[in-house]
N, C-alpha and C positions, 0 to 999 in steps of 0.2 A: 041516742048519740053517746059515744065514749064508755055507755056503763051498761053496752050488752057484749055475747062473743061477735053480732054481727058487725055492728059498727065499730067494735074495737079490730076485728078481721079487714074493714073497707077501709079504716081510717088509718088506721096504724100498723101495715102491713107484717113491718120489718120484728114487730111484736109476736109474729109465730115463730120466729126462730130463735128466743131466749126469753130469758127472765129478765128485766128491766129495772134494778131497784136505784136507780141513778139519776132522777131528776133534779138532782138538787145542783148536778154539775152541769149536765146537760138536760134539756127534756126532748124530747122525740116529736117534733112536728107532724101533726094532720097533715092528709093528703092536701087539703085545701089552701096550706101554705104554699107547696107545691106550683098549686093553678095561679097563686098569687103571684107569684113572682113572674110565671110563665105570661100572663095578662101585662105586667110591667114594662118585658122583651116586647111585647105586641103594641102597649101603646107608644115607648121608646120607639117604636119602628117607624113613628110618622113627626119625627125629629122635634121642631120647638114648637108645634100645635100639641103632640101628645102631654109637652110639660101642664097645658089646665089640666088635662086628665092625674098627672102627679099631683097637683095642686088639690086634687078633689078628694086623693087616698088622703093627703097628707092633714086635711081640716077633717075625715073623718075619722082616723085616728085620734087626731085631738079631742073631739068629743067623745071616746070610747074610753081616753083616761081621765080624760076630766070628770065622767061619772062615776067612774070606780075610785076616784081620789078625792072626791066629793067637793071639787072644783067647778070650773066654765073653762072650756076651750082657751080663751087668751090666758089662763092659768098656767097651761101646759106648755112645756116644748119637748123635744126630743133630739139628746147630743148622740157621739158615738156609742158612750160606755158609759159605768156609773163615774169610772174614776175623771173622766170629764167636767164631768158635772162637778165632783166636788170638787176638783182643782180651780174652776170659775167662783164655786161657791167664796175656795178661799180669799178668790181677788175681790171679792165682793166686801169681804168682811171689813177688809184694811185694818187687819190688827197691828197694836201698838204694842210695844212694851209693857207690861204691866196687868194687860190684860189674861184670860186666864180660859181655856177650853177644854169638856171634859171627853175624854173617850173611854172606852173600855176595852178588855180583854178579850172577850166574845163576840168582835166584830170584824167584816171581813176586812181586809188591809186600807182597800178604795175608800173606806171613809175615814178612818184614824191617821194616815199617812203625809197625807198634805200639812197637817201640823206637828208632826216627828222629824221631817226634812230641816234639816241644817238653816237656816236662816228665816224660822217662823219665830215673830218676837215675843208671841204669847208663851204662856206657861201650860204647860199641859198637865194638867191632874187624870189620871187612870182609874175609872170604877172600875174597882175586878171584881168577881166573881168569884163566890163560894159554893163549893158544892155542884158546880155546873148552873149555878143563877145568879142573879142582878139584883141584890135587894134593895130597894127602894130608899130604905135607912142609909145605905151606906152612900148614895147622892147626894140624898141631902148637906150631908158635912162635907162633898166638896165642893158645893154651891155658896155663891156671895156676891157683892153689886158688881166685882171682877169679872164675873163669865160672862164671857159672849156668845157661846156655843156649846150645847150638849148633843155631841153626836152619838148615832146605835143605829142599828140595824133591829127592825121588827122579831125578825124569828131569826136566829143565831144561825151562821151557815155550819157552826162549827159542831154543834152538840144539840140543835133545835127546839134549844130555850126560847120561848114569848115571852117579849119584853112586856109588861102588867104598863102598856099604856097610859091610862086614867090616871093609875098614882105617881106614872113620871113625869105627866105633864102638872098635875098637881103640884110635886114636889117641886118641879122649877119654875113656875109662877110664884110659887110661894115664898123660894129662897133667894131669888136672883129676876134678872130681867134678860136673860138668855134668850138666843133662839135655839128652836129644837130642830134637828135634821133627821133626818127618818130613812134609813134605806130599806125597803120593803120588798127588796129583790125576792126572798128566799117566803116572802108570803104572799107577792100579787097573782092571781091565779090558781090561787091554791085553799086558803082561810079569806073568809070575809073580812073585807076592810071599814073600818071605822075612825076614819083620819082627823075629825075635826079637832082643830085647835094646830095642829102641825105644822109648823112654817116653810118645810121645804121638805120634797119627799123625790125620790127617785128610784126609780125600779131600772135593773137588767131585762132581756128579752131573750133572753134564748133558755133557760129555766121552767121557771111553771105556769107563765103563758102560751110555753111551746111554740116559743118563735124563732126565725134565726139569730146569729151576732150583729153585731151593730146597732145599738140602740142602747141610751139612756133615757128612760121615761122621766121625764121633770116636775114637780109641781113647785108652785109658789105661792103661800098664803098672797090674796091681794092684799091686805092689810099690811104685808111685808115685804110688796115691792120695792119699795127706794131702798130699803135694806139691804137687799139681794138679788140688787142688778150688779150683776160681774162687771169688772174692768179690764174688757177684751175687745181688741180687733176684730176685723173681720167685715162684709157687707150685710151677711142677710137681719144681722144683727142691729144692724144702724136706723137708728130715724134719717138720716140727710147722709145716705151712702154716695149720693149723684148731685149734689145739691151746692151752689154756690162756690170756690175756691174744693180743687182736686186735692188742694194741699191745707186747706182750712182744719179748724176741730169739727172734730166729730162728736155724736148723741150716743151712744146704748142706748136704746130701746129697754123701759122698763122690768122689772121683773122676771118672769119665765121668758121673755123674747128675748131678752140678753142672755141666753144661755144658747141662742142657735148663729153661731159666728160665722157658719156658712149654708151652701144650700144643701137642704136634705137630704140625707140620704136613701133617696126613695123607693131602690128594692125593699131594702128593711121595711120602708115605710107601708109597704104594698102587706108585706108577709105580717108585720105585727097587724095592720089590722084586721086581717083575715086567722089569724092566729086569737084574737080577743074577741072576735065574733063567734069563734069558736068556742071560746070556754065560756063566754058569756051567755051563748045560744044553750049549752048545759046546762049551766048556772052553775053558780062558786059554792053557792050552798049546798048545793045538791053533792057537788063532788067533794065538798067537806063530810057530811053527811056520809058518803058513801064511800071514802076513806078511813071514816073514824073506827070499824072494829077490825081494819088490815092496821093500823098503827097499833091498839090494841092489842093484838093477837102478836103481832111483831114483837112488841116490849116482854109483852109476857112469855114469851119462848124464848127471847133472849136472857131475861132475867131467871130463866131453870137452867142457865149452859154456867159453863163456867169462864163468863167475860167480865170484866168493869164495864158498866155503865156510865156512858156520859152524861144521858139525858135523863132530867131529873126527873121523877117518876111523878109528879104533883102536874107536869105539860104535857102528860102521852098523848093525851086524845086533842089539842092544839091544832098541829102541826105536824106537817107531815115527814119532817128529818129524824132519827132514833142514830145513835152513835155508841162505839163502845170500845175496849180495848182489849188487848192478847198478845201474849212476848212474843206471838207466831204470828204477826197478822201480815206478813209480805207471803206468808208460806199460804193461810189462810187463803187471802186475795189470789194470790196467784191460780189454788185449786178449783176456788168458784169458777172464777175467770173460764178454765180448761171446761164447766160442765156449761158455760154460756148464762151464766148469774153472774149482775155485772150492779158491784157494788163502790163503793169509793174508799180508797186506801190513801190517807193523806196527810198531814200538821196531826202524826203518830197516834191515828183512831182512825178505827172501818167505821163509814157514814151509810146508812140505807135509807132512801127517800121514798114513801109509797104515793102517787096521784092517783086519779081518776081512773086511768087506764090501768092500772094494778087490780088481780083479783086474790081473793083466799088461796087459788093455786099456787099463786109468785111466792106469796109469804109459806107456807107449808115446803115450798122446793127448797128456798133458803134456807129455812131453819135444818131440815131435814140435811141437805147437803154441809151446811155447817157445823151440825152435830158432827158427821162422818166424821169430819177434816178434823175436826177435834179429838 
């Protein structure tokens, strides 16, 4: 599956008519998202008996990320999008004045932004980044018994820096009593995950699960329930929705279930988990594995041209994002584009994502067509 020409030909059709180096913004859905959805219209067709059958995608999805997040099902939920999720996260938090939360530079907007908005009372300190990484030293000094939150993103959308895990959760045990938030959009489905110790994690689905849009993957340390139960309306989210006074207080629903303020949404809900039985029927390894000498090979042909480099040469073999720059790169972009190589041109640096479905050929057209253009 995914890592021959036959099943890259049955699964991924649309992949005989171009080079694909774009997962990072989009990723290309198996046929079998397809039949998911189509099964959803089918069970939808027999009105509110078909919703157990939604019921039943919707608790086995739960159990497809709560393994891969090294969770249990009531760990899990699933919002619209990540920015969802963190904007719950931030009612959650109830910060005060005085308090203090760090972000960085290399992360996508959905998680730094809720606390850059005009009337967030925390202070916000900025790990930036050197060199295109995150060093671990420079956290530390903006860590203190102030933070309440260190947010990032696993693998950087922006340049496909990996965040060195172990020593950031290290470094903020040791300096503070923060939670960590973890957005792992840009690595679930792609790098093996190794979450533990993580207080809240949330992945996108249309990416390198190769699912469609709508969807916020949630997790929630249990340990860090009462923590980060949101302070939102809504029903599906309530313990006592129907219960005693229509106009009475109401409960949140602990942890990950306070982050689902309405009913599912269960196309997505159909397609992502026909999309994670997908990559997991693969296996993550395997398609790490069998991406690491096209990332490889990518870096190295790109670092004989004459581009900048985003991505620091110490994470090639990581992750699957490579970036770089060119005072031509709309001109660049635009000539790939014309030979049907379809790369990202964006926040002023061309991004190439290789996955599973990518062979030696993709990478060799690239390079080869890029040189030209040069």
């Amino acid at each position: 599956m995914m890592l021959d020409a036959a099943s890259r030909s049955r699964d991924f059709p649309t992949l005989g008519e171009m080079t694909y180096l774009n997962t990072a913004a989009e990723g290309i859905p198996p046929t079998v998202v397809g039949e998911a959805l189509a099964r959803y219209f089918g069970d939808r067709q027999y009105g509110a008996p078909g919703r157990e059958r939604h019921m039943q995608e919707w608790e086995a999805l739960r159990t497809l990320v709560a393994g891969l997040y090294s969770l249990e099902p009531k760990d899990v939920a699933v919002c619209s999008c990540t920015s969802e999720a963190f904007n719950l996260l931030a009612s959650a938090l109830r910060l005060q004045p005085g308090d203090e939360v760090v972000v960085n530079d290399l992360d996508f907007p959905s998680g730094p932004s809720p606390w850059l908005l005009p009337g967030c009372p925390a202070a916000v300190k900025v790990w930036r980044s050197r060199e295109g990484a995150l060093r671990v030293e420079d956290l530390a000094s903006l860590l203190s018994p102030r933070t309440r939150l260190v947010t990032s993103s696993l693998v950087s959308y922006f340049n496909g820096f990996v965040l060195p895990l172990p020593a950031v959760l290290e470094s903020v045990r040791r300096h503070s009593d923060a939670l960590l938030a973890l957005d792992v959009t840009q690595a679930l489905g792609r790098v093996p995950l190794r979450l533990a110790g993580v207080d809240f994690i949330v992945s996108s689905t249309h990416k390198w699960i190769l699912s469609t849009h709508g969807g916020g993957l949630v997790g929630v340390a249990p340990e860090r329930a009462a923590a980060l139960t949101p302070r939102a309306g809504g029903w599906f989210n309530l313990e006592n929705a129907f219960e005693g006074d229509p106009c009475g207080p109401r409960t949140v629903k602990p942890g990950a279930a306070g982050y689902m303020v309405g009913m599912p949404n269960f196309p997505a809900v159909y397609a992502h988990r026909a999309a994670l039985e997908y990559i997991t029927g693969v296996g993550i390894e395997r398609l790490h594995e069998a991406a690491r000498p096209l990332v490889r090979g990518c870096l190295d042909g790109l670092a004989a041209l004459p581009v900048e480099l985003l991505t620091p040469r110490e994470e090639e073999a990581l992750a699957g994002i490579l970036a770089f720059r060119h005072p031509r790169m709309a001109e660049l972009h635009a000539r790939l584009a014309e030979q049907r190589i379809h790369v990202m041109h964006s926040s002023g640096r061309m991004r190439v994502a290789l996955h599973g479905y990518n062979t030696l050929g993709d990478v060799e057209r690239f390079l080869k067509a890029l040189n030209e253009c040069l």
